[in-house]
VOMI-450307 format. One record per atom (N, C-alpha, C): residue number from 1; residue in one letter; atom name; z negated, x, y negated. Coordinates in Angstrom, 1 decimal, padded with zeros to 4 digits. Last residue first. Layout:
# VOMI-450307
NODE; NUM; a; CA; Z; X; Y
...
# end
This chain:
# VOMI-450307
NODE; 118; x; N; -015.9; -006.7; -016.7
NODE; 118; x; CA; -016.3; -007.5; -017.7
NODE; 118; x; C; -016.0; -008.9; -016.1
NODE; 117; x; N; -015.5; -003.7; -015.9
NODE; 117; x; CA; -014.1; -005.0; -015.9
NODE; 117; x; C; -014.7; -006.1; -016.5
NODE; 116; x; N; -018.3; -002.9; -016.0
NODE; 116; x; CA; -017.0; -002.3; -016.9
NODE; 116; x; C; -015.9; -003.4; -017.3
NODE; 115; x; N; -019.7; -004.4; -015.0
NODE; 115; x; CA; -019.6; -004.5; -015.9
NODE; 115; x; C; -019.0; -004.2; -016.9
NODE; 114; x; N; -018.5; -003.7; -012.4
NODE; 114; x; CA; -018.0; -005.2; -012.6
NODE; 114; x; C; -018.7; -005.1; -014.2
NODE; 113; x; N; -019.2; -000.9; -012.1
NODE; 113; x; CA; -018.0; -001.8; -012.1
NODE; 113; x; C; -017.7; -002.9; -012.8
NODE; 112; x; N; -022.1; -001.1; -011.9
NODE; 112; x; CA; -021.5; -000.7; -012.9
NODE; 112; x; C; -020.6; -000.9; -013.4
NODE; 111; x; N; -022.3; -002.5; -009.1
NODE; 111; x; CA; -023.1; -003.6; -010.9
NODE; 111; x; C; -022.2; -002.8; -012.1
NODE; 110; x; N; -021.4; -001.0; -008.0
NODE; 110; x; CA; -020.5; -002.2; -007.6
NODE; 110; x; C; -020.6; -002.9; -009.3
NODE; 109; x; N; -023.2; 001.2; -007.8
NODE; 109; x; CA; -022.0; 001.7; -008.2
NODE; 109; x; C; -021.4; 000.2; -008.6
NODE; 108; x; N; -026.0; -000.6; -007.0
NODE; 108; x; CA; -025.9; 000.3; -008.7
NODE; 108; x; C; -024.4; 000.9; -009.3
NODE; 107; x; N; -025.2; -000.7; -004.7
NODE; 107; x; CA; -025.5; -001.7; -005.6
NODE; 107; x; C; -025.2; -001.4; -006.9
NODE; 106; x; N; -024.9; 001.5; -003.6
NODE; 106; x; CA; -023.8; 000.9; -003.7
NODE; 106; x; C; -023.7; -000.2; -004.4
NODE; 105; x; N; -027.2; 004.1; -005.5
NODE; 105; x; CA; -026.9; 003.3; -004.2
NODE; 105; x; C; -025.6; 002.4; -004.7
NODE; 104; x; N; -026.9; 007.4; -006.1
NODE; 104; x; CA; -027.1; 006.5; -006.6
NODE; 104; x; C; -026.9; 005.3; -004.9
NODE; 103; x; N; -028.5; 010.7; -007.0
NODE; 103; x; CA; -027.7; 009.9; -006.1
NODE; 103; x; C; -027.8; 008.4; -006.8
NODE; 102; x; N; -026.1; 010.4; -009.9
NODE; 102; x; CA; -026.4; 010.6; -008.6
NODE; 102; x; C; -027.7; 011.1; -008.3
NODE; 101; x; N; -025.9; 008.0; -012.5
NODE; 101; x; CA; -026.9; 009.0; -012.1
NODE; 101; x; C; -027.0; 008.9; -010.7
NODE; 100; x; N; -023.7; 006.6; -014.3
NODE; 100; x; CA; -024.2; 006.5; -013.5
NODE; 100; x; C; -024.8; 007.9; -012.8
NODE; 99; x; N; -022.3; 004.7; -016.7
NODE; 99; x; CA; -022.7; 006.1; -016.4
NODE; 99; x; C; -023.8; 005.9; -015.4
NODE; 98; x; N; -019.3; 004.1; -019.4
NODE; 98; x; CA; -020.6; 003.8; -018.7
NODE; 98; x; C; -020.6; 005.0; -017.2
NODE; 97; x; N; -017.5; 004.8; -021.0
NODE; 97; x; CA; -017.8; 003.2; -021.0
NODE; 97; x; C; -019.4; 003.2; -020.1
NODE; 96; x; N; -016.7; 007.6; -022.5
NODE; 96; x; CA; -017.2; 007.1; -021.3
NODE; 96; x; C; -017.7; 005.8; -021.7
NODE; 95; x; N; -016.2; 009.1; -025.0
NODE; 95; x; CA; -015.2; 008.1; -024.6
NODE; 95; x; C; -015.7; 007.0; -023.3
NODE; 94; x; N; -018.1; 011.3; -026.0
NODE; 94; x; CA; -016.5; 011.6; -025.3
NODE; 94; x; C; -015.5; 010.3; -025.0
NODE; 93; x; N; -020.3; 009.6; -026.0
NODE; 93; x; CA; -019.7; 010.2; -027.3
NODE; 93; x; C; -018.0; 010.6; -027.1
NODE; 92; x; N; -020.6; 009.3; -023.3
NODE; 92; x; CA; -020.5; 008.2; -024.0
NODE; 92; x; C; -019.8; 008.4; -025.4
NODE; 91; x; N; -021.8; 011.8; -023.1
NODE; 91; x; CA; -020.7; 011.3; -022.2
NODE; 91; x; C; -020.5; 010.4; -022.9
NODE; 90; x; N; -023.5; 012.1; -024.6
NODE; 90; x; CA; -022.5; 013.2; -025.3
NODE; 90; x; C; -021.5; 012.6; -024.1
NODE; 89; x; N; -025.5; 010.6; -023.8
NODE; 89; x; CA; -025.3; 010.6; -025.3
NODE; 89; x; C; -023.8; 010.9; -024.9
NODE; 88; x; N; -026.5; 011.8; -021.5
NODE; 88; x; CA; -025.4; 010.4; -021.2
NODE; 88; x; C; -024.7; 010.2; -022.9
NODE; 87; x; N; -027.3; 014.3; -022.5
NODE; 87; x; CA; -026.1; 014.3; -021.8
NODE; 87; x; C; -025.6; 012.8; -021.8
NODE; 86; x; N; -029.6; 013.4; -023.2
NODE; 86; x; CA; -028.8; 014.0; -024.7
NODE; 86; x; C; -027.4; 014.0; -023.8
NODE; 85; x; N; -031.0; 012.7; -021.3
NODE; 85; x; CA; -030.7; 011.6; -021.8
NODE; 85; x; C; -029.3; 012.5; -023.4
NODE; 84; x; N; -030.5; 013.9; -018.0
NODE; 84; x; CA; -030.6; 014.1; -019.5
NODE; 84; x; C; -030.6; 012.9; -020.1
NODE; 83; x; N; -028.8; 014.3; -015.8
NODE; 83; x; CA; -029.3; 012.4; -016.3
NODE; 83; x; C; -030.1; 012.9; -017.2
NODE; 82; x; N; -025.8; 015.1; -013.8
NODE; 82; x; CA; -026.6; 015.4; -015.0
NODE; 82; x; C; -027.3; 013.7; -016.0
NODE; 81; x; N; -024.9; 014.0; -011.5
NODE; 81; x; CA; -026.2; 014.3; -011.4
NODE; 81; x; C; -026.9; 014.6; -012.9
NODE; 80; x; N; -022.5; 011.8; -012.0
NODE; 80; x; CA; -022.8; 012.9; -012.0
NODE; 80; x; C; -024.0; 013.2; -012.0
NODE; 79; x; N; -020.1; 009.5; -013.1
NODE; 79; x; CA; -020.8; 009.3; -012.1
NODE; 79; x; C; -021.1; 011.0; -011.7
NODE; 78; x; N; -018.8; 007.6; -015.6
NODE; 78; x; CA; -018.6; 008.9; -015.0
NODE; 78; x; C; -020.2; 009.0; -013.9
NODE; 77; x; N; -016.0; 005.6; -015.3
NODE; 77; x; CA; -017.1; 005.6; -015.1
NODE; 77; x; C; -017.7; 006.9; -014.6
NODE; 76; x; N; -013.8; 003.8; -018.5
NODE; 76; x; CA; -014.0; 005.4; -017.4
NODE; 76; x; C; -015.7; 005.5; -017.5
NODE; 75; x; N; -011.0; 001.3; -019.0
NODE; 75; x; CA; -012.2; 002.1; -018.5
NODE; 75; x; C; -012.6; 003.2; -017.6
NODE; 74; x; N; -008.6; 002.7; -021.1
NODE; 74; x; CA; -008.7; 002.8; -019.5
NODE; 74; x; C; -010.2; 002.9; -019.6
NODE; 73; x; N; -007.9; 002.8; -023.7
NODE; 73; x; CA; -008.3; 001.6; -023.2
NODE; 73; x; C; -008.7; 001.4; -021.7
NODE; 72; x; N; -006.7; 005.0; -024.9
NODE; 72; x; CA; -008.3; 004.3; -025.7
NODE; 72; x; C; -008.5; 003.2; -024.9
NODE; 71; x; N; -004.9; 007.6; -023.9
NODE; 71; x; CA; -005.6; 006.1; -023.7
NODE; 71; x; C; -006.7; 005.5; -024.0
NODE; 70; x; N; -004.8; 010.0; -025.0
NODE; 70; x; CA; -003.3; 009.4; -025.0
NODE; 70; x; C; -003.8; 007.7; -023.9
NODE; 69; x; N; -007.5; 010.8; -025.7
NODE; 69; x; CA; -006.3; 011.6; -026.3
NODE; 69; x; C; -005.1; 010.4; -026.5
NODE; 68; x; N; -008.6; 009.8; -023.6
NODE; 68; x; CA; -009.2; 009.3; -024.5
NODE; 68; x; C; -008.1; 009.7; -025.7
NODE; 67; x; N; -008.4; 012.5; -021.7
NODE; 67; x; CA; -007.5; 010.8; -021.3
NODE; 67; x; C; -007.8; 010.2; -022.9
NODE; 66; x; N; -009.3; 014.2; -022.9
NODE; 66; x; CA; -008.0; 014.5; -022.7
NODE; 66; x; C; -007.4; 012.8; -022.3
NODE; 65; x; N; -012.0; 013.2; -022.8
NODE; 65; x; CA; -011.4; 013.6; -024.0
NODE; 65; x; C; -009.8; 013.9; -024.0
NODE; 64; x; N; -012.3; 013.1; -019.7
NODE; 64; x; CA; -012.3; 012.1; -020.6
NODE; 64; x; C; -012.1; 012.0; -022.2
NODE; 63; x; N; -012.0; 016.2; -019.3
NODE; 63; x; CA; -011.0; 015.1; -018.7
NODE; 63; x; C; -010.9; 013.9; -020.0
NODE; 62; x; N; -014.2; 017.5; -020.9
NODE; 62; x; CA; -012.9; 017.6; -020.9
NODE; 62; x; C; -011.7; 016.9; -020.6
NODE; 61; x; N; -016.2; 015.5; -019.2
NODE; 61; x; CA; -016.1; 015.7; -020.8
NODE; 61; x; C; -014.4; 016.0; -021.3
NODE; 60; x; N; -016.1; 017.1; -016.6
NODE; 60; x; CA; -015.3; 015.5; -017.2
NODE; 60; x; C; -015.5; 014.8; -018.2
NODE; 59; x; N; -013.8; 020.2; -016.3
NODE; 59; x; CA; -014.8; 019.2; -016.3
NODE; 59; x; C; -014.6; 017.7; -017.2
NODE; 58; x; N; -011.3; 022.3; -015.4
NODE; 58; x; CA; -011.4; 021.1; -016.0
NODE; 58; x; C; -012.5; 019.8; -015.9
NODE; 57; x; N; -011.6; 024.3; -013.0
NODE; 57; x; CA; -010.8; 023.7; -014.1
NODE; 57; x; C; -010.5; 023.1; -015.1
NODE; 56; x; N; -015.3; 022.4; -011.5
NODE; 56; x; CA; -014.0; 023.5; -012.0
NODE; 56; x; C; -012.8; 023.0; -012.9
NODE; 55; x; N; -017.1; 020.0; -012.9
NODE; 55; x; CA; -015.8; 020.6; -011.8
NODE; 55; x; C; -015.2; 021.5; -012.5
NODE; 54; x; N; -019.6; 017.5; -013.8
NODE; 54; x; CA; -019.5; 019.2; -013.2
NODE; 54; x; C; -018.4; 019.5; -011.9
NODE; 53; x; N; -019.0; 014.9; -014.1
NODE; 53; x; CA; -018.9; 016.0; -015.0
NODE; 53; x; C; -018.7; 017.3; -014.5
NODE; 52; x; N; -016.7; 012.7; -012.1
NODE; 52; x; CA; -017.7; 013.5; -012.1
NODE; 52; x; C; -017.6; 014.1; -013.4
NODE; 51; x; N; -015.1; 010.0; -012.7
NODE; 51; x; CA; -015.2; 011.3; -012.8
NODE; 51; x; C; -016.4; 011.5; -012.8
NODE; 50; x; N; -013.2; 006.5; -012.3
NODE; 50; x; CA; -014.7; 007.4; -012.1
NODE; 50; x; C; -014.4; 008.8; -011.7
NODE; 49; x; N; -011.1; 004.7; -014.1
NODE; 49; x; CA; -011.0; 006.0; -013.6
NODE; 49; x; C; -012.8; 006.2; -013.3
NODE; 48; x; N; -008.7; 002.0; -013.6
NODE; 48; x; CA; -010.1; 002.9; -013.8
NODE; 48; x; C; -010.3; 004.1; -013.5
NODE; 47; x; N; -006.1; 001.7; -013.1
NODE; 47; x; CA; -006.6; 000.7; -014.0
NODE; 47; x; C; -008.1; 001.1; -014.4
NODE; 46; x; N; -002.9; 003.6; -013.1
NODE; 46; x; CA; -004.3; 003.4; -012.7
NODE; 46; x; C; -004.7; 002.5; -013.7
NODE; 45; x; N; 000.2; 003.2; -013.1
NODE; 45; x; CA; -000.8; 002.5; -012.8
NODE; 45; x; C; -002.6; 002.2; -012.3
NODE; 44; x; N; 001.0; 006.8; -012.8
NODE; 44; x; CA; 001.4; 005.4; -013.8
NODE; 44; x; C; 000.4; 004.8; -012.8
NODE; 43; x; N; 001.2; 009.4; -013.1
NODE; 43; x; CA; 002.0; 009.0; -012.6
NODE; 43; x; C; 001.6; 007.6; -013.0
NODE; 42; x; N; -000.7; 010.4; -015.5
NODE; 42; x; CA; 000.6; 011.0; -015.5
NODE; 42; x; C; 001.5; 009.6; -014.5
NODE; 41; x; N; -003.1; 010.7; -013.3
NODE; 41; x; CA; -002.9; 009.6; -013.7
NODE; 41; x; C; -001.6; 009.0; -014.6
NODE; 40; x; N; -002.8; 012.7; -011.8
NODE; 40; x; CA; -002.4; 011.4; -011.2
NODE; 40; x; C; -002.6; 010.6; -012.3
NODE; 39; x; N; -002.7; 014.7; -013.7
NODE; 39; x; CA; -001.5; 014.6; -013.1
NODE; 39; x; C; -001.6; 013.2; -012.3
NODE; 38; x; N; -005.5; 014.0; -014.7
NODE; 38; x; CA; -004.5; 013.7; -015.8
NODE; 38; x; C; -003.1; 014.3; -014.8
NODE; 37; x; N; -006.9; 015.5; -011.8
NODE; 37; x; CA; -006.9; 013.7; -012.3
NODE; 37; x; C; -006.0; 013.6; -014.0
NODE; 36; x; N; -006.1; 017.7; -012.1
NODE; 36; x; CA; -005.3; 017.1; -011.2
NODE; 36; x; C; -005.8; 015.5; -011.7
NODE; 35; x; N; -007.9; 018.6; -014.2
NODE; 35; x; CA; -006.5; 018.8; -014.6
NODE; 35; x; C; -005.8; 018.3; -013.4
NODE; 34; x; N; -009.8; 017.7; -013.6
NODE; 34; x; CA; -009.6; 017.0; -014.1
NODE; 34; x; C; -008.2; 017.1; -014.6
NODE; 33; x; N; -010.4; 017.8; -009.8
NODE; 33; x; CA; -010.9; 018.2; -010.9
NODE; 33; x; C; -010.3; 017.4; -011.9
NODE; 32; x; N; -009.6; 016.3; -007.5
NODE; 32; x; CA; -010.5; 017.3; -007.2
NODE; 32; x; C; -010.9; 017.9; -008.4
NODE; 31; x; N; -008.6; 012.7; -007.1
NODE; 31; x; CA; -008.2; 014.4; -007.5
NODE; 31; x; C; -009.9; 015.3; -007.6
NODE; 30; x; N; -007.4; 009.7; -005.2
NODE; 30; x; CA; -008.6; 010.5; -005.8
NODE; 30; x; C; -007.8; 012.4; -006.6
NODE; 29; x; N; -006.7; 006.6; -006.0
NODE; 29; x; CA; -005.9; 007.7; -006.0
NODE; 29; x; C; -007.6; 008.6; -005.7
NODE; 28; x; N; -006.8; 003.4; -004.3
NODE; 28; x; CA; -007.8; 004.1; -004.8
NODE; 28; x; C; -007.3; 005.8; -004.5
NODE; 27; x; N; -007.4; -000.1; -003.3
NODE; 27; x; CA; -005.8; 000.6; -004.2
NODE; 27; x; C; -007.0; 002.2; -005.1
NODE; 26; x; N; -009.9; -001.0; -002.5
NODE; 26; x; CA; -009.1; -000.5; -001.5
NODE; 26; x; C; -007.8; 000.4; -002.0
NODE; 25; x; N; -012.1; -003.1; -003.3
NODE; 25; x; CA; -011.4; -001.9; -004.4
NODE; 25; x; C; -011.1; -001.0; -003.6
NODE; 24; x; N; -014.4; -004.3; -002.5
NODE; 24; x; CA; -012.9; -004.9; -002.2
NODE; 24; x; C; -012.1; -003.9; -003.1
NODE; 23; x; N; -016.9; -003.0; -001.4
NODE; 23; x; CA; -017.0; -004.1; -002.9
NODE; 23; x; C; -015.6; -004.5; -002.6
NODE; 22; x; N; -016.0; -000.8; 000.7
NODE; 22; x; CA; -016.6; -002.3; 000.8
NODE; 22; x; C; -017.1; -003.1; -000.5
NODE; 21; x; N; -014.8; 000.7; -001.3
NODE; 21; x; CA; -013.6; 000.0; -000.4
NODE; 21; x; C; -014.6; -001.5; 000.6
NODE; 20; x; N; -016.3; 001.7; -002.8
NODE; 20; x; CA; -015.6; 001.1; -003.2
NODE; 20; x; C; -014.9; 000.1; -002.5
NODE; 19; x; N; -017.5; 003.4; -000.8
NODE; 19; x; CA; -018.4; 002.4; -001.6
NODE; 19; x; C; -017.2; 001.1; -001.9
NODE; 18; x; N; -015.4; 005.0; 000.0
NODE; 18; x; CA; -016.4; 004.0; 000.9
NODE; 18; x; C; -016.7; 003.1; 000.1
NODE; 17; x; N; -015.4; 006.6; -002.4
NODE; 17; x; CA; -014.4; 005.6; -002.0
NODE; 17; x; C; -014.9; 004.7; -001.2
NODE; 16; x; N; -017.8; 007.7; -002.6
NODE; 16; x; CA; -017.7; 006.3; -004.0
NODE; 16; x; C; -016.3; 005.7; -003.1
NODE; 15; x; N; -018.1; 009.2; -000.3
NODE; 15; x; CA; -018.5; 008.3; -000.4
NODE; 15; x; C; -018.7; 007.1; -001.6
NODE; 14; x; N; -015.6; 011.1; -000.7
NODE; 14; x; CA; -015.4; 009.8; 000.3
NODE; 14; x; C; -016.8; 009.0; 000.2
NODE; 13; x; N; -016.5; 012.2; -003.3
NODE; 13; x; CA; -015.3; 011.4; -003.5
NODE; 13; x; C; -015.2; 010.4; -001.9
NODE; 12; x; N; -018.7; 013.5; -001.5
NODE; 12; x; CA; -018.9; 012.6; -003.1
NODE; 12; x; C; -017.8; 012.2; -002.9
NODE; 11; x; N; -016.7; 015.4; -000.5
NODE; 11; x; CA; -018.1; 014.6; 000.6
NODE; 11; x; C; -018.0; 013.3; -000.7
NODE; 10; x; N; -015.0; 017.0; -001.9
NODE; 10; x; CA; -014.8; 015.9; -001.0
NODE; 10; x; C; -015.5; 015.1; -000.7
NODE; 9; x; N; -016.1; 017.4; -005.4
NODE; 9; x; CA; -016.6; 017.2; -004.5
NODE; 9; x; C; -015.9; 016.4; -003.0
NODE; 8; x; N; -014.7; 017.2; -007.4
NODE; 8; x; CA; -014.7; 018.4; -007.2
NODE; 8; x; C; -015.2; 018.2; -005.7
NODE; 7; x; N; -013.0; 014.2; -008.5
NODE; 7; x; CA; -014.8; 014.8; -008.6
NODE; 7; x; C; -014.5; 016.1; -007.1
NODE; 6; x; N; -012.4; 011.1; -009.7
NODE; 6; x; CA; -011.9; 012.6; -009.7
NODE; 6; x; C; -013.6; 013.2; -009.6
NODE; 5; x; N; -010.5; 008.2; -008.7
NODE; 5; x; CA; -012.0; 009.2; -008.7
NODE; 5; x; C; -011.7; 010.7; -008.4
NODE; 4; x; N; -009.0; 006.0; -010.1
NODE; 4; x; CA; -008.7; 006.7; -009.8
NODE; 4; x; C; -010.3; 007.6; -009.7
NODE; 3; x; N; -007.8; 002.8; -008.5
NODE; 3; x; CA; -008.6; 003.8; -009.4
NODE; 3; x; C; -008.5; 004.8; -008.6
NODE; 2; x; N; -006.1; -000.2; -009.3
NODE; 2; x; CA; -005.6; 001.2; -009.0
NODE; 2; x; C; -006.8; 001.8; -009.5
NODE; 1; x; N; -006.2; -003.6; -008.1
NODE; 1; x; CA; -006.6; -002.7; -009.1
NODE; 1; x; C; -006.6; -001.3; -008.5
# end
């Protein structure tokens, strides 16, 4: 399975990849905002996508409304410090499948996953 993690953040993007890569989710594009995460994803085969909200360029309201545009079916996990409750609302409203509040632990990223992929 191809995912893709978009998040403004180096440090944050090598630690959901880590995460990932010990649950067994090793096939893994990353991009630095949103208008580079709709260029990888442009190239073909992603099967998930986890975004942050708060990035330059192109935040992940914006992203996920742009993917949501030309894919109603790519689950998308957005993983960001804003934990509002009127915010998870308005992530979820954009298209997001589900949502996770940094910091978080590896348990809480793996449980989100697998409930996404069902």
């Amino acid at each position: 399975m191809k995912i893709l993690v978009v998040d403004d953040s180096s440090t944050m993007r090598r630690i959901i990849i880590n995460t990932l890569s010990r649950i067994g989710y090793t096939n893994v594009v990353e991009a630095e905002h949103g208008k580079a995460g709709l260029e990888k994803l442009a190239q073909g085969g992603v099967e998930m996508i986890i975004t942050d909200w708060n990035m330059p360029e192109m935040d992940g309201l914006e992203f996920v409304g742009a993917v949501r545009g030309s894919d109603g079916s790519i689950p998308i996990l957005m993983v960001t410090t804003n934990a509002a409750k009127e915010d998870i609302v308005s992530a979820l409203q954009a298209g997001v499948n589900n949502y996770v509040v940094k910091p978080f632990t590896p348990e809480t990223l793996k449980e989100k996953i697998e409930s996404l992929l069902g």
